[in-house]
C-alpha positions in Angstrom: 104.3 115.6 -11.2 102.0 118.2 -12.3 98.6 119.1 -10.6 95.8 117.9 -11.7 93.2 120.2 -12.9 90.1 118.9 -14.7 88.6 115.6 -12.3 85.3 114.3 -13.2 82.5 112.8 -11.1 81.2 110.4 -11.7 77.7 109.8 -9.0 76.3 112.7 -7.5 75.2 111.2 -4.3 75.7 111.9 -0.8 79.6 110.8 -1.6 79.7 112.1 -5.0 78.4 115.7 -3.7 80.8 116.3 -1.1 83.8 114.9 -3.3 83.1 117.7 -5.6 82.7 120.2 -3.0 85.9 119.5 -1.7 87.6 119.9 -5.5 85.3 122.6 -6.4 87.1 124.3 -3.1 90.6 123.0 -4.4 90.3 125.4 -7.2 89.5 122.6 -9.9 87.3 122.1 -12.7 85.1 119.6 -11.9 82.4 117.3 -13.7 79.8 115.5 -12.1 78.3 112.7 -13.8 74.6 111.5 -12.9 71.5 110.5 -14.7 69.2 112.0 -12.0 68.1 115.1 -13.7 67.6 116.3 -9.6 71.8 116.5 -9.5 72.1 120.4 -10.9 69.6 121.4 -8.0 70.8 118.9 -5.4 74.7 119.8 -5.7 74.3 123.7 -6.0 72.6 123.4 -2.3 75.3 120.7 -0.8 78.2 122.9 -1.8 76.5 126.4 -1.0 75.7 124.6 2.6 79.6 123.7 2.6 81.4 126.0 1.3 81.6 128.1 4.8 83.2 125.2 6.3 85.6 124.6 3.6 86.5 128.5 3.8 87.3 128.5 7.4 89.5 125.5 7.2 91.5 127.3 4.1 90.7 125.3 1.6 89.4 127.4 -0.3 90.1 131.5 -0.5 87.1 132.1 -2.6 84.1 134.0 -0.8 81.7 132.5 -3.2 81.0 128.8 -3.7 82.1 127.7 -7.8 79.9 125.7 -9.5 80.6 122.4 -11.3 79.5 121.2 -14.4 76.6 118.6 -14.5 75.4 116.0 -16.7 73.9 112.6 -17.7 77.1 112.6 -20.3 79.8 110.2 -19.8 81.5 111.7 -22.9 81.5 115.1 -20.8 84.6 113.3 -19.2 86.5 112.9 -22.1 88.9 116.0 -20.8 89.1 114.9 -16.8 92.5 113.8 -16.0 91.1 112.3 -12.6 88.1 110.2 -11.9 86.9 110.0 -8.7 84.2 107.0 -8.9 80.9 106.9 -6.6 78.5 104.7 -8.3 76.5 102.3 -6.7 78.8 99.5 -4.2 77.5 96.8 -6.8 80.6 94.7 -8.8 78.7 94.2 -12.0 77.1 98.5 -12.0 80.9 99.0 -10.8 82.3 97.3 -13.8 80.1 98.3 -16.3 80.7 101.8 -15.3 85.0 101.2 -15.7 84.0 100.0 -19.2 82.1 102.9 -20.1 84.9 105.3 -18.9 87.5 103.7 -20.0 86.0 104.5 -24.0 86.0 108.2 -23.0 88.9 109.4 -21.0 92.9 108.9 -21.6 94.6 105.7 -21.2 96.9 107.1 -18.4 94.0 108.9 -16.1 93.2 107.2 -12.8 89.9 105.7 -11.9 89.3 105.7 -8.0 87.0 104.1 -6.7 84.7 105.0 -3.5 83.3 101.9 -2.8 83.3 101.1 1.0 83.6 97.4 0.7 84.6 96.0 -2.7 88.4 95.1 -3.9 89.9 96.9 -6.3 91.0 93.2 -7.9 87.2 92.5 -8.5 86.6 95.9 -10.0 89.6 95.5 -12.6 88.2 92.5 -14.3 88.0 93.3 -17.6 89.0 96.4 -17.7 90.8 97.3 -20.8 93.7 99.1 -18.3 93.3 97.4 -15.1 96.9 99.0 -13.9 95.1 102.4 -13.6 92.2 101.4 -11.4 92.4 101.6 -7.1 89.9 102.1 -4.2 90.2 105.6 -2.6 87.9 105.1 0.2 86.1 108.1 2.1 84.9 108.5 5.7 81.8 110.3 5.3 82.2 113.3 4.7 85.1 113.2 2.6 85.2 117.0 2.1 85.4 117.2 6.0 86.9 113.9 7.0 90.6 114.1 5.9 91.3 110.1 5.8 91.4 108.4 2.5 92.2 104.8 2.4 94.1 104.1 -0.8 94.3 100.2 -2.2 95.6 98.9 -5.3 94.1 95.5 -6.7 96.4 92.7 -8.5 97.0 94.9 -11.8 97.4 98.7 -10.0 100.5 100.0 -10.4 102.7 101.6 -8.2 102.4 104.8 -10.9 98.8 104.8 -10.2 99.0 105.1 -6.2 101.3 107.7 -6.6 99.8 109.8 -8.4 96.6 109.3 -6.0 98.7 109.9 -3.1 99.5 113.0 -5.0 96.2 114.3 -5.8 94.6 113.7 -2.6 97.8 115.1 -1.6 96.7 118.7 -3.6 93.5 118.4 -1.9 95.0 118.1 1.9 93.7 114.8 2.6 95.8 112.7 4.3 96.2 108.7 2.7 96.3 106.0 4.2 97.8 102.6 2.0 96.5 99.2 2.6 99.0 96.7 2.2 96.7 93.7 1.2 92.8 93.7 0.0 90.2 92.5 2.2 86.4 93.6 2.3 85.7 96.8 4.1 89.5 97.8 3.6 90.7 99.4 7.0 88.8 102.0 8.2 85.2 100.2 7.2 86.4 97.2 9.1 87.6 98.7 12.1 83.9 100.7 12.4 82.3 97.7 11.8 83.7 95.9 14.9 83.0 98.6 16.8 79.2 98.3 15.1 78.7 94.6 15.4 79.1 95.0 19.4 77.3 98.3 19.8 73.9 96.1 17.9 74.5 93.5 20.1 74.5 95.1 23.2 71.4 96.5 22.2 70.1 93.0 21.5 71.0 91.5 24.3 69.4 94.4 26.7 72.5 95.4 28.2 71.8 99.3 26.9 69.6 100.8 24.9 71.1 102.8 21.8 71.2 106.6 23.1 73.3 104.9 25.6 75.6 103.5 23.7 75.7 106.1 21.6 76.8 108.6 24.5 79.2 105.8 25.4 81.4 106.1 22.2 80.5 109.9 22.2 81.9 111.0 25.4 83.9 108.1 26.3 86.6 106.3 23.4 85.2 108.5 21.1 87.3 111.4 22.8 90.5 109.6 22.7 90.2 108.3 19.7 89.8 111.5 17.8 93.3 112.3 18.5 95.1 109.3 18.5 94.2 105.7 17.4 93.6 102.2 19.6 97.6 101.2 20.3 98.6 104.9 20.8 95.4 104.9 23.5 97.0 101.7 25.1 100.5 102.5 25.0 99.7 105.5 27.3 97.5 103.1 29.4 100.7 101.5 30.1 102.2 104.1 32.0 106.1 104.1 32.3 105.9 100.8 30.7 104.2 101.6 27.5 102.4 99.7 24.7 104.7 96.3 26.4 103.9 97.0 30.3 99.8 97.4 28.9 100.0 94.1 26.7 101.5 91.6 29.5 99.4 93.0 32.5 96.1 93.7 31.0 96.3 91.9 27.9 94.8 89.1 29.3 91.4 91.4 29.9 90.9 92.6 26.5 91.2 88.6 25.6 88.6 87.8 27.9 86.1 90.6 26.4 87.0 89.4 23.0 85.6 86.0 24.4 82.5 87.7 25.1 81.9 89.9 22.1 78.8 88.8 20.4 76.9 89.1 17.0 73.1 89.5 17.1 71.4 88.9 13.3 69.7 91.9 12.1 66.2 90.6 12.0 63.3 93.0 11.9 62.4 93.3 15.2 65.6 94.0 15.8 66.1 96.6 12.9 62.8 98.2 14.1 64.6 98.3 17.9 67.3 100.5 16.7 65.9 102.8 14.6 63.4 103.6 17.3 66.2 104.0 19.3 67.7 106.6 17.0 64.3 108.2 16.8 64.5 109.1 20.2 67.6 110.1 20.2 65.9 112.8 17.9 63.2 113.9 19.5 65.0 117.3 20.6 66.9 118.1 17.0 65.6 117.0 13.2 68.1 116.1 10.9 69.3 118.7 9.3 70.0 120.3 12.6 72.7 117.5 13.9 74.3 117.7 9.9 74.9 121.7 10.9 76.4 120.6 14.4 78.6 117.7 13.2 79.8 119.2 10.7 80.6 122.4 12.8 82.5 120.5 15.2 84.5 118.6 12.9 85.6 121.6 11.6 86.7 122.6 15.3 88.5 119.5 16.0 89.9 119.7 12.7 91.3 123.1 13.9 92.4 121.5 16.9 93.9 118.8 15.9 96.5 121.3 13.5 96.9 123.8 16.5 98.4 120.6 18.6 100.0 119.2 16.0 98.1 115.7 15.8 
């Protein structure tokens, strides 16, 4: 299978930027797609801000950061021979948007979609080739973050995931396949449980949100980093293992699944916990914890290579 070189763009938000960081880095020609006439000026300073990073994990050799092209032209696509889709997470825009594509580039190139919640079946719907179309879902951010989830709808066909697996392959990412659709795919869901609790032990006044925030942080969060939930527990069984943790203290995690709660978002509480994060910010802005995250993910990325996990 040859490499791809020409990928287009198409959203040049948040997502969209670091996605063509990452395959500006790669060595590609890239095309990013947006009708905010703000992208040019917006993308320029996300990849100049990110191409250190990207340099010191090798994935790039370049000194300098290369620049993409930019436009409010879908027909600008016409030569990409990967799309990597970030458009709003609405079905209809993400629909519309397949259509539109799909009247530009070739019959054979691969439309993957970002979105963090919707199925690939929904976005295939009248699509003129449905076969070609698959979610290739990000953790934020993606040209950091090395997991993408890949999941084909009803109509994707195995030559389509393959040739994802192979792209995100040439960019060092490492995929993930779904075996069955579902909202939120893998990754989104699993976060999301982890969410629903962490808002609900904020409702319920059991700890405020820098609390459980430095919970995660300096608690699971360490573990997890370097090896996922039934890894964790096998090696919390001891000699025994994953079997030995399951019959003697399986019966605790099924009592705190009992008590796991949901709390509504309502105002107050939405106004709760982003007060809460406020504080959490009172010593650093913004900007600041970007720098450091990203930093340290680029450590632990390091880390994780040097001890082979």
């Amino acid at each position: 299978m040859t490499s791809i070189q020409r990928v287009g763009v198409l959203g040049g938000g948040l997502i969209g930027m670091s996605w063509a960081s990452l395959f500006l880095a790669r060595g590609l020609d890239v095309t990013v797609v947006d009708p905010d006439p703000r992208t040019q000026d917006r993308l320029e300073r996300f990849v100049a801000a990110a191409w250190p990073n990207l340099k010191t994990l090798g994935l790039t050799e370049a000194d300098d950061p290369r620049l993409a092209h930019v436009t409010s032209d879908l027909d600008a696509l016409a030569d990409a021979e990967f799309i990597q889709e970030n458009g709003p997470d609405r079905i209809e825009t993400k629909r519309d948007l397949v259509q539109q594509i799909e009247r530009v580039i070739g019959a054979d190139v691969v439309i993957a979609s970002s979105t963090s919640s919707l199925m690939a079946s929904d976005i295939q719907m009248g699509a003129r080739h449905p076969d070609r179309i698959l979610v290739a879902h990000p953790m934020n951010p993606p040209h950091l973050v090395p997991m993408v989830e890949l999941v084909g709808g009803n109509a994707t066909s195995e030559v389509a995931i393959v040739a994802a697996e192979a792209f995100y392959a040439q960019m060092r990412r490492v995929t993930i396949r779904v075996k069955k659709e579902v909202p939120g795919h893998l990754a989104n869901r699993l976060t999301s449980a982890l969410y629903r609790e962490a808002v609900y032990l904020v409702a319920e006044g059991i700890a405020d949100v820098e609390s459980v925030d430095k919970a995660i942080a300096y608690g699971p969060g360490m573990r997890w980093a370097f090896m996922g939930p039934h890894l964790t527990y096998h090696l919390g069984g001891g000699a025994g293992g994953y079997q030995h943790y399951l019959d003697h203290l399986g019966p605790t995690q099924e009592a705190r699944w009992k008590a796991l709660g949901t709390a509504p978002l309502t105002e107050a509480l939405k106004a709760t916990l982003v007060a809460g994060v406020a504080q959490e910010l009172l010593n650093q802005d913004q900007e600041t914890l970007i720098q450091r995250r990203d930093a340290a993910l680029v450590e632990l990325i390091q880390l994780k290579a040097e001890h082979g996990l």
